[in-house]
Structures are given as structure tokens and as C-alpha cells.
C-alpha positions in Angstrom: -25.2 -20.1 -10.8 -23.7 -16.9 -11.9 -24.2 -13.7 -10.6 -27.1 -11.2 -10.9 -27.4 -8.1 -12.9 -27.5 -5.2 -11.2 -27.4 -1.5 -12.3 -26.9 0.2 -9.6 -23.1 1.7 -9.0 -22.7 1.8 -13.0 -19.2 3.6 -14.2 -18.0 5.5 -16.8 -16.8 3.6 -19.6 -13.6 1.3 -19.3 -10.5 2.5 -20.2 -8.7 1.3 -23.0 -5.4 1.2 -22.1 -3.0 1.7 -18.9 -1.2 4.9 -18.2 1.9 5.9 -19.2 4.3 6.8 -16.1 8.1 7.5 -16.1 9.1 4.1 -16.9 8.1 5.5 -20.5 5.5 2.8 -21.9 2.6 2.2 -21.0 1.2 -0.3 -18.0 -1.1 -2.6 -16.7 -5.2 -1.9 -17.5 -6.5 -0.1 -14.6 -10.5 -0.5 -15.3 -12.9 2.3 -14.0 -14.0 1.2 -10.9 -18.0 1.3 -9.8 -17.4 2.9 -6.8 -19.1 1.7 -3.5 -20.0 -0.6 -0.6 -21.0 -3.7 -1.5 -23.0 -5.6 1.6 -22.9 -8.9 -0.7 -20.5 -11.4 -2.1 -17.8 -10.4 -4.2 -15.6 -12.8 -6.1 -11.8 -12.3 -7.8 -10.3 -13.7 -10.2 -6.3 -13.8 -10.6 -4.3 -14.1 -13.7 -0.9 -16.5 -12.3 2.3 -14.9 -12.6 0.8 -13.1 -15.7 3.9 -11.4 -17.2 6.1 -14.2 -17.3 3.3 -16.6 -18.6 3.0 -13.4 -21.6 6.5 -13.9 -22.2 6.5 -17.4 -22.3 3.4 -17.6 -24.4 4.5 -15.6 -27.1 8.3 -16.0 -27.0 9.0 -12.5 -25.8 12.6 -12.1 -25.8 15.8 -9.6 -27.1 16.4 -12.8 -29.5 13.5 -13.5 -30.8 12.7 -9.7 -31.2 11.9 -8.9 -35.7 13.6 -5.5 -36.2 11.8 -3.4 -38.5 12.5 -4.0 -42.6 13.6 -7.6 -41.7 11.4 -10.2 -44.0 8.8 -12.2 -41.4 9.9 -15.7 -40.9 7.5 -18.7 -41.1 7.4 -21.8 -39.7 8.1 -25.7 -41.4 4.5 -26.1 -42.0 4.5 -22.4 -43.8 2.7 -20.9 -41.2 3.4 -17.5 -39.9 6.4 -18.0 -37.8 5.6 -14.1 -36.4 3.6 -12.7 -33.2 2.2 -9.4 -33.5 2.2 -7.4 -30.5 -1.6 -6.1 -30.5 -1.9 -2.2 -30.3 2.0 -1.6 -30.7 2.6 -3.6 -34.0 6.5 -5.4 -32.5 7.0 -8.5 -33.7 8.7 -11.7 -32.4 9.0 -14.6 -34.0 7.1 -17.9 -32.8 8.6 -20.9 -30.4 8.3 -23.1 -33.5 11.0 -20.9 -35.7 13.5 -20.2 -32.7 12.3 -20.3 -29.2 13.7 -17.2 -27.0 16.1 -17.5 -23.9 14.5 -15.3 -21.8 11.2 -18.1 -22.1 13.8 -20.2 -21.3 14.8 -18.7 -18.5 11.4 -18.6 -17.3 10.9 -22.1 -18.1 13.6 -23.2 -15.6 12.3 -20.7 -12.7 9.1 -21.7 -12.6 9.5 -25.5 -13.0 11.8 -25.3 -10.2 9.1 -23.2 -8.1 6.3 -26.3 -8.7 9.1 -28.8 -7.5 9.6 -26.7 -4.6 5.9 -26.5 -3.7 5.3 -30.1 -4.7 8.1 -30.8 -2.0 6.3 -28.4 0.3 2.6 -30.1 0.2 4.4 -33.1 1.2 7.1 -31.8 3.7 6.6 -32.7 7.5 9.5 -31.2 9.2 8.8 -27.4 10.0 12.2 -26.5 9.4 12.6 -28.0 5.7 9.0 -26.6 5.4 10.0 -22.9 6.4 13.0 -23.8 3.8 10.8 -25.3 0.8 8.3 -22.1 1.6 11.4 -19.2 1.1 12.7 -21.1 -1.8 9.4 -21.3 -4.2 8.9 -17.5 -3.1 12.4 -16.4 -3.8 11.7 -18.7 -7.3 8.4 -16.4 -8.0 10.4 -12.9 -7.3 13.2 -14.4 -9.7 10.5 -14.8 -12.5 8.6 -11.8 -11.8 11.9 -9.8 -11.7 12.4 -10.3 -15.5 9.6 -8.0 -16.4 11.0 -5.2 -14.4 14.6 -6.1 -16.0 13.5 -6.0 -19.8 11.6 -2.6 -18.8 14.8 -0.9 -17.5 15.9 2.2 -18.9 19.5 1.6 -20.4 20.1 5.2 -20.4 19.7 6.2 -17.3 20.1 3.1 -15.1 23.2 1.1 -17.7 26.9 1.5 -17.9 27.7 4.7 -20.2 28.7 4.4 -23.4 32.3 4.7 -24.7 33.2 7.8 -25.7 32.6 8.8 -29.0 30.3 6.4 -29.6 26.7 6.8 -30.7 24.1 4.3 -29.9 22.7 2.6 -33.0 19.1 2.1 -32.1 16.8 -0.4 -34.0 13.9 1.0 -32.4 12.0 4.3 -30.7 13.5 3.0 -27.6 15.6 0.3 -26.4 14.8 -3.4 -27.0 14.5 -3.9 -23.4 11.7 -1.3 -23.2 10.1 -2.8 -26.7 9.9 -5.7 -24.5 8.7 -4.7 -21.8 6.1 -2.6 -23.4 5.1 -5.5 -25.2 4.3 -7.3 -22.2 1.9 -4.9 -20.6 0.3 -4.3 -23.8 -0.7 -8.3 -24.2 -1.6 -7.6 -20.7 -4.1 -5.1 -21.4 -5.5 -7.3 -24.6 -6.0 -10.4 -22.0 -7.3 -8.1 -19.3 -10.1 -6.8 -21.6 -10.7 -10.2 -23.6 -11.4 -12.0 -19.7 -14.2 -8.9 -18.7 -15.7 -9.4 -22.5 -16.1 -12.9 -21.7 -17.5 -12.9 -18.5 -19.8 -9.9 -19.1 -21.7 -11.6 -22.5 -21.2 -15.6 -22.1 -21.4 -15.4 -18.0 -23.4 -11.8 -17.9 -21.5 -11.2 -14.6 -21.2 -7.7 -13.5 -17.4 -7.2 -13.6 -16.9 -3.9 -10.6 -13.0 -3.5 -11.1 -10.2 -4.9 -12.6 -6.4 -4.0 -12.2 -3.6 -5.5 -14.5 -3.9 -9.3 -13.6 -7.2 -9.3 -11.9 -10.6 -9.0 -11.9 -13.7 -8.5 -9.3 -17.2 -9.4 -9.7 -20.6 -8.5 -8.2 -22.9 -11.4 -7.1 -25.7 -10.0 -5.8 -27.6 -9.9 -2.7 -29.3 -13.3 -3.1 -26.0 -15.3 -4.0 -24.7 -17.8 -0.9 -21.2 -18.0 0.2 -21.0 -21.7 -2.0 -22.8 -20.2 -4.8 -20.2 -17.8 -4.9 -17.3 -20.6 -4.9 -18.5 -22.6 -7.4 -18.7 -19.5 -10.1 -15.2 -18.9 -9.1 -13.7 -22.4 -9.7 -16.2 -22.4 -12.7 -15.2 -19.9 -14.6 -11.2 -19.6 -13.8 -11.1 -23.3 -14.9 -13.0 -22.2 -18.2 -11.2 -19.1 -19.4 -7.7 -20.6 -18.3 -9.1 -23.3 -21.7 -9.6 -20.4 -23.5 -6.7 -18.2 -23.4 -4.6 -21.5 -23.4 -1.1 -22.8 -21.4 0.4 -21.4 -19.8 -1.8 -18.5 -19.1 -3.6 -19.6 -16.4 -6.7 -17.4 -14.4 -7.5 -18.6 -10.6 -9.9 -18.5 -8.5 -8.4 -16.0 -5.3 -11.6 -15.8 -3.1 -15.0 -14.4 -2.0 -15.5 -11.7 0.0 -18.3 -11.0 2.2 -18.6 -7.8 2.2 -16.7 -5.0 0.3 -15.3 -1.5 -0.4 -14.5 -0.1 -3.8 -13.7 3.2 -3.4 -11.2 4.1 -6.5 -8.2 2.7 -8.9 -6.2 0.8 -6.6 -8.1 1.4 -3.3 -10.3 -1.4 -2.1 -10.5 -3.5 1.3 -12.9 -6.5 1.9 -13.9 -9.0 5.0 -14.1 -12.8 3.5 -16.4 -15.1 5.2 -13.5 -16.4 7.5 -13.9 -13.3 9.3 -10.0 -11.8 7.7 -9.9 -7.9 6.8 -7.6 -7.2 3.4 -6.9 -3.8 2.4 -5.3 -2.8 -0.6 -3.9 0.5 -2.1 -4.7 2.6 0.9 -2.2 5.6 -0.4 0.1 4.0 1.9 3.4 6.4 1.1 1.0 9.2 2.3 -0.8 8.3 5.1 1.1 7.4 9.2 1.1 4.9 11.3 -1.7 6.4 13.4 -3.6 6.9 10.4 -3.4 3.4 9.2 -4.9 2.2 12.5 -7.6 4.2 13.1 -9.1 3.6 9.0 -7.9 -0.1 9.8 -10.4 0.1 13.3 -13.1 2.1 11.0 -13.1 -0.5 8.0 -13.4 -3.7 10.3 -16.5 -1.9 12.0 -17.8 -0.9 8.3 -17.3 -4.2 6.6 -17.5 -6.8 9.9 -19.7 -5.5 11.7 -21.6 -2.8 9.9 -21.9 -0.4 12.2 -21.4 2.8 10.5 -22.3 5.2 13.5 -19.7 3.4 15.2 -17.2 3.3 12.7 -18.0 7.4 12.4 -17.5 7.8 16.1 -13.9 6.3 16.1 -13.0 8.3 13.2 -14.8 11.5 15.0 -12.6 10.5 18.8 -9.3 9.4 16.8 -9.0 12.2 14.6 -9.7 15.0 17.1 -6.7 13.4 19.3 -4.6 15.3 17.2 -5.4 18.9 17.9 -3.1 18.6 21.4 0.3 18.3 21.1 1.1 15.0 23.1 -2.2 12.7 22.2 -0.8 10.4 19.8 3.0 9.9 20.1 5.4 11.0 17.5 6.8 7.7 16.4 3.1 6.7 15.2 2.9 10.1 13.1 6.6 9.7 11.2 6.1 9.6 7.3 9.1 8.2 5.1 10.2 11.2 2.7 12.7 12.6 0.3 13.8 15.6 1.7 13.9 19.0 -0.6 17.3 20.2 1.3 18.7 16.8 2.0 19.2 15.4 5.7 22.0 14.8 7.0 21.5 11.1 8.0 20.5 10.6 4.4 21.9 9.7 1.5 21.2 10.7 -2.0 17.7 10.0 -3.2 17.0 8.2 0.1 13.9 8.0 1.9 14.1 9.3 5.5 11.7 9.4 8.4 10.4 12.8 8.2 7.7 15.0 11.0 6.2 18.1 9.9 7.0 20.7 12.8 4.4 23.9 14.0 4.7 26.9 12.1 5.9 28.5 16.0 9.2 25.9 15.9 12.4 26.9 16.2 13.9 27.8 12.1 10.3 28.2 10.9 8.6 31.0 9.8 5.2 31.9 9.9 5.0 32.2 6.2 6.9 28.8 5.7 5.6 26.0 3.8 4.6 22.3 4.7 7.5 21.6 2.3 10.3 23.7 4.7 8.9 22.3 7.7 9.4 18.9 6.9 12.4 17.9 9.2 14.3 14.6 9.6 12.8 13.2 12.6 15.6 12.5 14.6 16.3 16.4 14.7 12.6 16.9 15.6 12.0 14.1 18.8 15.4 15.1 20.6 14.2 19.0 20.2 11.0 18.1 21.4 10.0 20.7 18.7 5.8 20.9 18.4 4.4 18.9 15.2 1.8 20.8 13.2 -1.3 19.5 14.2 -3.5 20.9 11.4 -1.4 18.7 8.8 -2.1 15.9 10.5 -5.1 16.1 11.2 -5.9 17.1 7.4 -4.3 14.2 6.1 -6.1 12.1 8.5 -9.1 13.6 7.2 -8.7 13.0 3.6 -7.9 9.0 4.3 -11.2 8.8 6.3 -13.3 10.5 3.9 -12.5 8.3 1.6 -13.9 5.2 3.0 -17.1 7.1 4.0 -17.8 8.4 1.3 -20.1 5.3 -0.3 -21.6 5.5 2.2 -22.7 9.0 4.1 -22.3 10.5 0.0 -22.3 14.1 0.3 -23.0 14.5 4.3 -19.6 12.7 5.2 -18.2 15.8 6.2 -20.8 16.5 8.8 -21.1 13.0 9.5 -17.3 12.5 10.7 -16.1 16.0 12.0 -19.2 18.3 12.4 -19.3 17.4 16.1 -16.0 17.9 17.0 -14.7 19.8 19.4 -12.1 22.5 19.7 -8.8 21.6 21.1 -8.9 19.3 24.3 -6.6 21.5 26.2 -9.3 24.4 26.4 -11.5 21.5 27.6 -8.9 20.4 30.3 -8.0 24.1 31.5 -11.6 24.6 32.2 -12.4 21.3 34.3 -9.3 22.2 36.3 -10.9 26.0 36.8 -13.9 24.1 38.0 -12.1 21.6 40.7 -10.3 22.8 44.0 -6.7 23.4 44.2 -6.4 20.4 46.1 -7.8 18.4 43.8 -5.8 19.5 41.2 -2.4 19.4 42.6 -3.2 15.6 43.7 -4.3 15.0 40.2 -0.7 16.2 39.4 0.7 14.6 41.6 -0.3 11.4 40.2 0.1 12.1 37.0 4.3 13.0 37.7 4.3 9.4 39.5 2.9 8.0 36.6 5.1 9.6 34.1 8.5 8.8 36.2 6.9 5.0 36.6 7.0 4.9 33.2 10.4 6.2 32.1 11.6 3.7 34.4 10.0 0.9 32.6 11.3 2.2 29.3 14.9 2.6 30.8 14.3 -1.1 31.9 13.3 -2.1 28.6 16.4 -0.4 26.2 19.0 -1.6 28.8 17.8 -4.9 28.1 18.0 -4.2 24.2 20.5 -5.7 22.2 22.0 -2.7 21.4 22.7 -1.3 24.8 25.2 -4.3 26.1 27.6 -1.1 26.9 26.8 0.5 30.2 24.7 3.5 29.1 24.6 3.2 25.9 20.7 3.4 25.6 21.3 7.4 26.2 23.0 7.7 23.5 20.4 5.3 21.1 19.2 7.1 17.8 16.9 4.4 16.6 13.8 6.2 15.5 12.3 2.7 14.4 12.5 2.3 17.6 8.0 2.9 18.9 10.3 3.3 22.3 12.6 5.9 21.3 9.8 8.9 20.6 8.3 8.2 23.8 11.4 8.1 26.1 12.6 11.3 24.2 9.3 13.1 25.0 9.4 12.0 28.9 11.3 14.3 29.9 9.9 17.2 29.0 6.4 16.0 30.1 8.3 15.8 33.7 9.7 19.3 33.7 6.1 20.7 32.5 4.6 18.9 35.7 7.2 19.6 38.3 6.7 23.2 37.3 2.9 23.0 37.6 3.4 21.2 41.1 5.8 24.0 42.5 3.2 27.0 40.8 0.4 25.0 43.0 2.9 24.7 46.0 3.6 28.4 45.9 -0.2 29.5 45.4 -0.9 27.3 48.6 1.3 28.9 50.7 0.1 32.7 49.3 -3.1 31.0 50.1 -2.0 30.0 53.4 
């Protein structure tokens, strides 16, 4: 059975080609996604190890490469012996005139990765299967590395040239680039050919598709085997027409799922498992991740969207009080503008955007001068700004409610919330006797001194503090200890002082 035509969620029209980035070519087809939440079965498709099956396919390779006013070769039956690169025009000349080393290569690595998962099936011993495991994936990096080799730019990344010398160039850019582009572009022409076909000969509704693979729409009335048996179906049938060793599989269904942009999609399959993909991850915290992780499995498991609306609503407003959500779990990995000086060049460091009130910020400063290394930032105990976090939070949850509230997400997520919780807290305490307040305080320093004694207990059994004392002196921000025994501390001092305020009003009182 195939799946059901449905108009609803239509898109623009598919692109027709990738997008250029700094790499200089152009990449992998991003189709326009149809944007939404899809309460039925969606199946994928995968193209294996596409790039090195392109290169195999059609003999990609620096030696098989036809420079330009060099006469085509043919073959010993007089046919063509050429390959024309489709939208680009390169030419390479065919496995049956000369076949290519970097094939070759390819050849080797991925023969060797079907021995090693031949010998995995069969392997008994956990250990030699843990072994046969990390050597067929080390195999699959090795042959996807390839791509990314042939696409390197020589000028910036290889050894300079002599001195003197000029580069004699065959090409607009360097073979390794003509490669490369070449690649992505038979990418794009296989990417398009596979959503042709199963639009017209399977008239499946084809939602996204990104470089090697493709999603499709089932329909409401389509059952979990239904869904399978298209899958297997048609993966077996366009791997015969695109021919060895292009080959498109069958991933899985999902249950339910979320398409909300290029690159951005999560799903629940029908064991029950949550994938998320894209996500903006560089952008987005720890504490972000969570909560939209906790939102999505209430949205797509459960569907519950008051519920999932709620713990957006609760987790977001957390951030408004300095203290809430600790600072290990809001750390972002950045470049910074003035350097750091843990860092070196070009490195990524873990970064916290400090209050416009911190110490070496001005009021007038931007996000972009506030942005310390976080090291500097915990041991200060210097206050984060709040409002940055809680924008970006923001953003990332709109996004996944968006399908579904449409234009009253807004309102739906935040128009309830509250102002910040410390306005709420200093006016329950105005309301509750002093002795119930200072006992409440009370508590809270035993609490706080209980617990920076399990967190001494816990670095002094860390591998790193075998030295008498040397947890003191640990500077692991990795470490989801480290923030919170840096921040003790302080929280102490703060409620000593608020005890001895209470102890002196009591005896004014008295």
C-alpha cells in the first residue's frame, strides 16, 4: 500500500540546488520542508554512504579527472569512455578506460567494513564484539572522510608554495574542489531523481528531504506494518534503479512527527524512542536542551500540548532569578571576540553572558562584550543576564510550538508568566512571622552546608584530587560539580547575613 495524498501542509516549490557556503561549492539538496506536526506515520528513506558510493559509481578521482581542451576518451567497444558531471559540465573518464585510485581506495574501505560487520553478526564474545563494532565504524569515518579531503581548500588549509612560484591551475579552482563539487552536485541529481520517482510512479507525498535522505507522509489511515512494507518496498526498488553501488534503505517509521524547518525535525517511532535532529544545537544550553527535550516527548508521546506548554511556561520563567538553574547547565561553547586566556587561537571556549550591572560591564555594553570565559565568571560569582537567557530559551521553544498553537504561541507559552520569583518570595516572607521566617532560614543554611559537604565528599574522591586539597584548587568547568560548589559559598554568606539581620531585629524586638 502506499501512502495517501494529502494537501494539506503544501510548500513552496523545491529548491533546485544546495547552498553555497565557505567551502566554495555548492552542497547537499536541502528540499523545502512542509512544515508541521504530523499525528501519523512517517517513513525515511536513506541513501548508504552516499558520497563514496558517487565516487565509486562514476570514477570520481584527481586521476581520472578530463582537463578542459583534452580530446574525450572512449572505451574498447567505442563507447563514450566519459562521465559528465550534470549541472557543472566536469568530466571523468569511465572505470572501463582507467578506473580511478581514489574508487579504489574506497573499494578497500568499505569491503573491509562488510567483513568487519559480517564478523560482528556472528561474534559471541562481548569484547571482540565491542572490537568488530569500533572497527566497521572507524572503516565508515575513513570512507566518508574522503569527501571532506577532496573538498579541502589547498590555499588556505595546504603547505605554501615555493617562493616564486605561481600555481598553474587547470581549472576555476583546485582539482580537489572540482571533485568535491562534483560529488555534491550528482548528489543533488540523485536526490531529486528519488522524490520524482516516488511522487509519480508511488504518488507518495514526499515532506522533506536533506542531502541523502528523504521523508514521507502516510496518512492518517496507514498502520505501523503498512508503513514497513512501503519502506522495504520501495528502498529495494529504487536501489534497482539507480544501480550498484548506490544503494537507498529503508531507516524507519515514525509515529508521530515534527517538521519544523531545513534541518530541524524530531520524531517518536512506534518503540516508544524520541530522535531529534538539527535543533540549532551550537546556539541553544544545556538547560535549554532539556526542557524542549521534556516538551517534545510530551508533544509527540504523549500529546499533551497544554502540558508540554506548561513546562515550557514553569522552565522558562526559572530564569528570571539569579540562582534557579545553575550555571554549568547555561554555559554555551564560543569563540571569543577579544580572545580568552585559557584559549587558543580559533578555539571554542565555554562562554556565560554576565548582567549588564557586573563588574567590567557597562550599561551600554553589548551581548557580544559581555560574553566572558566561564571560568572567570563562576569563581566571581558575577550575575548572568537573565534576559539573554531567557530570550534564547524563547526562540527554541517557539519553534516547536509553532505547528501547532500558529500565531497564538506567544500567548500560549509566556502570556501567563509571572514577574520575577523573588518579588513573589519577598512578599510571602512579608506575610509570615519573623519566627517563621528565620526557621525557614535556618533550614535552608543546614541544607546548603549539607550539601557542600557532599560535594566536598564527592571531588575528594575524584580522580584528580589524589593530592591532599587539591579539589580547591580544581578548574574543571566540565565539571556539572564545579558551578555548583563555586556558587555555595556565596549562597552561605547571603544566608548567615539574613540569619544575623533576623537575630538583631529579635532582640530590638525583644
Amino acid at each position: 500500500m502506499g501512502p495517501k495524498e494529502d494537501s494539506d501542509n503544501e510548500a513552496d516549490d523545491d529548491k533546485t540546488g544546495g547552498e553555497k557556503g565557505e567551502k566554495g561549492y555548492v552542497g547537499g539538496m536541502v528540499l523545502e520542508p512542509k512544515k508541521g506536526l504530523y499525528q501519523e506515520r512517517v517513513v525515511t528513506l536513506d541513501f548508504a554512504s552516499l558520497y563514496p558510493s558517487i565516487m565509486q559509481k562514476w570514477n570520481l578521482c584527481f586521476s581520472t579527472l578530463v582537463g578542459p581542451g583534452r580530446k574525450d576518451p572512449v572505451e574498447e567497444d567505442g563507447s563514450s569512455g566519459v562521465f559528465h558531471v550534470p549541472e557543472l559540465g566536469h568530466k571523468f573518464v569511465t572505470r572501463g578506460v582507467r578506473k580511478g585510485l581514489i574508487p579504489q581506495i574506497l573499494e578497500g574501505l568499505l569491503a573491509a567494513r562488510a567483513r568487519a560487520k559480517k564478523e560482528l553478526k556472528a561474534a559471541k564474545d562481548p569484547n571482540l564484539k565491542t572490537v568488530l563494532d569500533a572497527r566497521q565504524l572507524a572503516l565508515k569515518i575513513s570512507a566518508n572522510s574522503v569527501y571532506g579531503y577532496t573538498g579541502m581548500d589547498t590555499q588556505r588549509n595546504g603547505p605554501p608554495q615555493a617562493q616564486g612560484r605561481k600555481s598553474t591551475r587547470l581549472f576555476d579552482s583546485d582539482p580537489p574542489a572540482v571533485i568535491a563539487a562534483s560529488v555534491t552536485a550528482c548528489g543533488r541529481t540523485l536526490l531529486l531523481k528519488t522524490k520524482s520517482i516516488l511522487e509519480e510512479q508511488y504518488k507518495a507525498n514526499v515532506i522533506y528531504g536533506d542531502t541523502d535522505s528523504l521523508m514521507i507522509r502516510m496518512g492518517t489511515d496507514c498502520s505501523a506494518e503498512e508503513a514497513v512494507k512501503f519502506g522495504d518496498l520501495a528502498a529495494r526498488e529504487l536501489s534497482d534503479i539507480h544501480g550498484g553501488p548506490i544503494k537507498l534503505e529503508f531507516e524507519k517509521v515514525f509515529k508521530s512527527f515534527l517538521l519544523t524547518g531545513k534541518k530541524f525535525y524530531a520524531g517518536v517511532d512506534e518503540g516508544g524512542k524520541l530522535t531529534i535532529k538539527g535543533m540549532v544545537t551550537r546556539r541553544l544550553f544545556d538547560f535549554g536542551h532539556a526542557v524542549r527535550s521534556r516538551c517534545l516527548k510530551h508533544i509527540l508521546k504523549e500529546g499533551d500540548f497544554e502540558k508540554a506548554a506548561a513546562v515550557a511556561r514553569e522552565e522558562t520563567q526559572k530564569l528570571r532569578t539569579q540562582g534557579q538553574v545553575d550555571k554549568h547547565a547555561l554555559i554555551l561553547p564560543m569563540k571569543l571576540k577579544n580572545g580568552a586566556e585559557t584559549a587558543q587561537a580559533d578555539e571554542r571556549v565555554a562562554t556565560l553572558v554576565v548582567a549588564k550591572s557586573s563588574k567590567g560591564s557597562s550599561k551600554g555594553s553589548s551581548v557580544t562584550d559581555r560574553t566572558k570565559e566561564a571560568l572567570g565568571v563562576v569563581k566571581g560569582n558575577f550575575p548572568l543576564d537573565a534576559g539573554y537567557y531567557e530570550e534564547r530559551m524563547r526562540k527554541s521553544l517557539v519553534m516547536i510550538f509553532e505547528p501547532i498553537f500558529k500565531e497564538q504561541t506567544d500567548r500560549k507559552l509566556f502570556g501567563k508568566m509571572a514577574g520575577p520569583l523573588h518579588t513573589f518570595f519577598k512578599n510571602a516572607q512579608a506575610k509570615t512571622s519573623p519566627q517563621t521566617v528565620f526557621l525557614q532560614h535556618n533550614e535552608q543554611f543546614r541544607k546548603l552546608k549539607e550539601e557542600q559537604k557532599t560535594i566536598r565528599s564527592e571531588c575528594e574522591r575524584c580522580e584528580a584530587s589524589i593530592f591532599d586539597g587539591l579539589h580547591q584548587d580544581c578548574i574543571n568547568i566540565a565539571c556539572p560539580l564545579f558551578c555548583r560548589r563555586e556558587a555555595l559559598p556565596y549562597e552561605i554568606e547571603k544566608v548567615e547575613k539574613q540569619l544575623k539581620k533576623l537575630d538583631l531585629q529579635a532582640a530590638s524586638d525583644w
